[in-house]
Structure formats: C-alpha cells, structure tokens
N, C-alpha and C positions, 0 to 999 in steps of 0.2 A: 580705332575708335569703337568702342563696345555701341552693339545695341540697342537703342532703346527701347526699355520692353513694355507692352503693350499691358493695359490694366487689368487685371486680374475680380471676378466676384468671387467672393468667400460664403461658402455655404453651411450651416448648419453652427454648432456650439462653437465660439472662439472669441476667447477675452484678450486675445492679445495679435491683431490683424496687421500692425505693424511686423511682428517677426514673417506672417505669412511674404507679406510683400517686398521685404529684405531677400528672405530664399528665394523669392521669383527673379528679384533681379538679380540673381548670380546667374538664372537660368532662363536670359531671355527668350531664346529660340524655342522653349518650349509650347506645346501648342495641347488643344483641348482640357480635354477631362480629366483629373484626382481626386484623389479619398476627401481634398479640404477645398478645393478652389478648381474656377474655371479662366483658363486665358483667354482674355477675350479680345479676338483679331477676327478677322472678315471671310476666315474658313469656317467656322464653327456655323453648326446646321440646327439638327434636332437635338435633343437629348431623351433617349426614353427608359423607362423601367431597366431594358436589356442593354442601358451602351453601358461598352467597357469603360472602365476607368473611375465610375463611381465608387464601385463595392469591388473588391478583389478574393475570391472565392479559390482554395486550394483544393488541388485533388482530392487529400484526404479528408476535405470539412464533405465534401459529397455525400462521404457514409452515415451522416446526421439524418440525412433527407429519406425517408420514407417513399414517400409521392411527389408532386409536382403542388399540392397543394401545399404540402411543408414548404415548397422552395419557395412560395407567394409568399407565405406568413412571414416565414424567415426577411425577406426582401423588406414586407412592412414595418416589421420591429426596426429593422436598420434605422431605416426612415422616421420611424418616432423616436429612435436614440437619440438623432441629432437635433429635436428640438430641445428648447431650455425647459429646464422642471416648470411644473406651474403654468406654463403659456398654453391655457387653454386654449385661446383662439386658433393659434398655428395647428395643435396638434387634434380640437376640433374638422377643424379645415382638411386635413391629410385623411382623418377618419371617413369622412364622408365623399371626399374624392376617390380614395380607394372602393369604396361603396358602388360609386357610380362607374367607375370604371369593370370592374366586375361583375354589375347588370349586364354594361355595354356588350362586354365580351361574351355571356352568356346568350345575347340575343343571336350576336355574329355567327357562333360557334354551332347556333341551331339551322342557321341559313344552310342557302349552297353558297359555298363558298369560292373566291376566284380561282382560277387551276393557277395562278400563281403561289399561290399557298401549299405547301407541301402538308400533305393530310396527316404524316407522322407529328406535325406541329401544330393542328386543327382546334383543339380543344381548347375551352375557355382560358385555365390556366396558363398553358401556355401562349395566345395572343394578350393575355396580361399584360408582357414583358412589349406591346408593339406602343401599350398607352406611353404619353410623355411624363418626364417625373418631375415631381413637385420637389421642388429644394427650399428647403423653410430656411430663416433667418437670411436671405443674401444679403452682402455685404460690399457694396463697389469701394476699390481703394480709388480714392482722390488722392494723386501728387503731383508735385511742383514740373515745372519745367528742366530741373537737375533729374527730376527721377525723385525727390525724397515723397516721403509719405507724408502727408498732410491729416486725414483722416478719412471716414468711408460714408456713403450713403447707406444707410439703414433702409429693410423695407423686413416684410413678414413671411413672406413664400413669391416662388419667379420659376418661370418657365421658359423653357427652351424653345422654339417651336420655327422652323422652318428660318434661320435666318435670324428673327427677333428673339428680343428677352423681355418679358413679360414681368414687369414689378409691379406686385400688390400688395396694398395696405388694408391694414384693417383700423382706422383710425378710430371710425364709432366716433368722429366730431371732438375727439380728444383734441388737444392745443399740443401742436409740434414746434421743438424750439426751433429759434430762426436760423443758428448754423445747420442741423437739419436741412432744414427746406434748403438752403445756400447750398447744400451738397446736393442735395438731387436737383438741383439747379443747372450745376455744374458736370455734369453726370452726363446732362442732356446735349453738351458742349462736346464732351466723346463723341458718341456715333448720335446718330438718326434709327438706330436697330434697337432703343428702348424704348418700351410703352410702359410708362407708368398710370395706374389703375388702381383706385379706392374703392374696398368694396365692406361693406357691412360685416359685422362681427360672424362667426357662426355661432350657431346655439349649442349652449353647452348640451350636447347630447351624444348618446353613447353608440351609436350607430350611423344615424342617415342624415342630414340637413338639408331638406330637398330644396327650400326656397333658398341657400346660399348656394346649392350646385346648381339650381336654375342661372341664381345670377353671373354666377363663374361664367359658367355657359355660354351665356349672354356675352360680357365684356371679352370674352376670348373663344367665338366659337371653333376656332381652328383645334382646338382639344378635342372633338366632336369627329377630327378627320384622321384618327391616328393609327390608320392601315395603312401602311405602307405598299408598293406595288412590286418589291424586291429590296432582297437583304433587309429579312424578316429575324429581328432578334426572337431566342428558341429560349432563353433564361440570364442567366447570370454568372454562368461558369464558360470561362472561354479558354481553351488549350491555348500554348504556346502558338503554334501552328494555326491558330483559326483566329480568322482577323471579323468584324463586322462593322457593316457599313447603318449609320442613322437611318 
C-alpha cells in the first residue's frame, strides 16, 4: 500500500499546481525544500535566505560573484523572479523586507558578536543569509481522501519560522470568492502549524515601507529573532560534502 503523501505549498510563478502535486505523489517520502514546493510534514523547522534546496547554485556560476554583495543581489533578484509581473504588492512587500533585514544585519554586524559566530562569517552580508525567506504567491494543494487534487489555497507571501507557516494576505478589504475562503478553511483542518494573517497593502514605493515592515513586525515578531545559535548558514552555495542545518 503506497503512502500517503503529505500536502505540499507551492511557491512562487505556477499556473498549473495540479501537475506539481501529481509529481509529489509519485514521491511521497520526499521531505523539505525545492526550487517549486515545500513538503509539508511535522519535521520541517525554519526556512532562511541560506537553506538548501530553494535556489541551487553551481560551482561554476560562483565566478559571476565578485563579492558577497553580488551573492545578496543575486539571491534578491531570484526572489523577485518568482513573483507574477505586475503584482506590486508581493514584490513591494519583498523590497522592503529585504530593506529591513539589511538595516538588521548592519546593526548586528557593528556589535560584539556571540563567539558562536565564526568571525570569517561576521559581516553584514553574510548574516543576511541567517534572516527567514519570504516566499511570495504560496499555494497549499487541498485533496480528497484518495489523494486526488481538488484545488489550493491562495495567499500572497508565507514564512517558515520555527515549526509554523505563516500565511499572509494582502486583501486591502478586497471581496475573496467563497471557494477561496472554503480552502483556507480547510487548510486549517491540516495542521494547527498555520497562522493565517491579513495585512495592509504595501506602498508602491521603490525602497523602504516602514509602516508595512512595522506591521509585518508586529503580526510576526519572531522575524525579529533570526540568529540562530549554531549551524549559521554562510550563503547559498553548498558543496556536495557540506550539509546545513535551519
């Protein structure tokens, strides 16, 4: 008797979530993080900037990088690749997160810092990679009791963070249809490990949105905690041989 396998969120550009969830179920055993989707079962922890399995980085793409500031930019672009054209809000949202999380690490970076930190990895840029990562468009497949796909909960951007998943909207009092609401209804019938959360639009602006990162803040301040105390991701390129923990 095959396993039944556990629901999957879909992240970022994907007009077709049913094929996603057809390939999962060939592969139920599979666990965490990929380039399109996360399995989602009751090991899955953090998700940050540095964990494996989002972005997949080749030796020889390394000779692109200059600095460590390229390897940030580079990391951000990915990140706005996978929102949809047009979707100012999401890809507002991400601009201004990255904003504050780059203050963040700036201030750390000027402290003294914990001797658990290896000072080869000290600098702002690199604890960049310790913030959690924003995943625009997620998408939870809903299905039946056989396993088949029914359809997904929509939301706008969701976070990883200790355990939970964090699903936010950006409605702005817009009218959600009612199978909508009916799936993140149902959503909620899965685990107890999501927190869904409506939060004001961002402002179209080309850098900083301090009253939406306040309120991010606010509804989720475990973002605020994202130093870890050991098995400090260092970037986004991981040898065969080097494994990292959240």
């Amino acid at each position: 008797m095959s396993k039944t396998p556990s629901s999957i969120l879909i992240y970022g550009i994907c007009e077709t979530p049913s094929i996603l969830w057809e390939t999962h179920k060939k592969r139920p055993a599979d666990k965490g993080l990929n380039r399109q989707y996360i399995c989602l079962d009751d090991e899955l922890s953090s998700i940050r900037f540095g964990t494996k399995g989002w972005l997949d980085i080749k030796p020889e793409q390394l000779l692109q990088f200059q600095s460590n500031s390229d390897m940030n930019s580079f990391t951000k672009e990915m990140l706005l690749s996978k929102v949809v054209p047009f979707n100012k809000p999401v890809k507002n949202a991400l601009i201004s997160y990255f904003a504050w999380v780059e203050a963040e690490c700036l201030k750390i970076s000027s402290r003294k810092l914990s001797m658990d930190i290896d000072p080869l990895f000290s600098s702002a840029n690199h604890l960049f990679f310790n913030a959690f990562l924003p995943l625009p468009h997620p998408k939870i497949v809903i299905s039946d009791k056989e396993s088949r796909f029914i359809g997904v909960a929509n939301f706008d951007l969701c976070f990883c963070i200790n355990g939970r998943t964090f699903l936010l909207t950006f409605s702005g009092g817009q009218f959600i249809r009612k199978t909508e609401l009916t799936f993140r209804k149902k959503i909620l019938k899965i685990s107890d490990r999501f927190v869904l959360l409506d939060l004001s639009k961002p402002r179209n602006a080309d850098d900083f949105d301090r009253d939406f990162t306040s309120q991010l803040l606010n509804k989720i301040p475990t973002l605020k905690q994202f130093m870890p105390t050991e098995g400090l991701p260092h970037g986004i390129y991981y040898p065969d041989n080097l494994t990292s923990s959240a």
